[in-house]
C-alpha positions as semicolon CSV with decimal commas, in nm:
position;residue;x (nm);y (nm);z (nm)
1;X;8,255;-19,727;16,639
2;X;8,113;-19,405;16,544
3;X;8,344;-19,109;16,607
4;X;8,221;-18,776;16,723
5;X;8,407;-18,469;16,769
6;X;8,270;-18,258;17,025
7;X;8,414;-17,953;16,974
8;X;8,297;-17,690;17,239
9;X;7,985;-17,882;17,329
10;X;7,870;-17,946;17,029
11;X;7,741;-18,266;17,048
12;X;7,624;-18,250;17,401
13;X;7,286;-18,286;17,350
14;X;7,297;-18,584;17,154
15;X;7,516;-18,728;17,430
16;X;7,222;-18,673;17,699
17;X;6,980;-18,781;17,435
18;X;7,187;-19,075;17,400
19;X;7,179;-19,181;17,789
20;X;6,827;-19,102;17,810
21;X;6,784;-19,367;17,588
22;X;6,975;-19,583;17,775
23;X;6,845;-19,514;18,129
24;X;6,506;-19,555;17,985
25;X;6,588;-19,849;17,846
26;X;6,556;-19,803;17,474
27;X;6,910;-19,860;17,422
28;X;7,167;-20,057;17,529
29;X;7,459;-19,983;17,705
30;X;7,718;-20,120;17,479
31;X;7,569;-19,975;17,177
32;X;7,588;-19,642;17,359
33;X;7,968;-19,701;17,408
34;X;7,976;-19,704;17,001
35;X;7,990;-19,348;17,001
36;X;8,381;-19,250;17,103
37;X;8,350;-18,858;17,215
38;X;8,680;-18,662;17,230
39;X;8,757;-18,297;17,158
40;X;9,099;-18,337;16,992
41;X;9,111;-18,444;16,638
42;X;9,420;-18,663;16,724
43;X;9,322;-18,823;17,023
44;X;8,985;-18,966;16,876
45;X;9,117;-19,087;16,590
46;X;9,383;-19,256;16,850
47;X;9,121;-19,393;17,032
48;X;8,936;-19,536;16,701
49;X;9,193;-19,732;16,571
50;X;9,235;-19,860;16,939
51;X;8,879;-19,990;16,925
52;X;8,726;-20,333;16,981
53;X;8,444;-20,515;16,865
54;X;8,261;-20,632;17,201
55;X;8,134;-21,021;17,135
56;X;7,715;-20,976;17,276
57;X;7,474;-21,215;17,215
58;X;7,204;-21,178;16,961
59;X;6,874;-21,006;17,133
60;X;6,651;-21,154;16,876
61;X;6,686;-21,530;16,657
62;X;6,560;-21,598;16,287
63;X;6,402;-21,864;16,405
64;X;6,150;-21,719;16,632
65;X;5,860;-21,609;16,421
């Protein structure tokens, strides 16, 4: 995962970036759910070492050419 503390807002607009992209299609939801948002230092890192690895499938093969 990709931590991000979002202290008073700061990352907010990457957030709605972020679900643009997803709403729009350009991104999916469970690499969205990569980024772990909290505004304590403590409780993110918390939630970080909590984290796990969703199995997905592939969206692409080396074999197709």
């Amino acid at each position: 995962p990709c931590g991000l503390l979002n202290l008073d807002g700061y990352y907010d607009g990457l957030l709605t970036f972020l679900d643009r992209c997803v709403s729009e299609g350009f991104l999916k939801q469970s690499n969205r759910d990569l980024f772990l948002v909290d505004g304590e230092p403590g409780s993110l890192l918390d939630r970080m070492r909590d984290w796990k690895p969703l199995r997905e499938a592939k969206w692409f093969s080396r074999d197709v050419r």
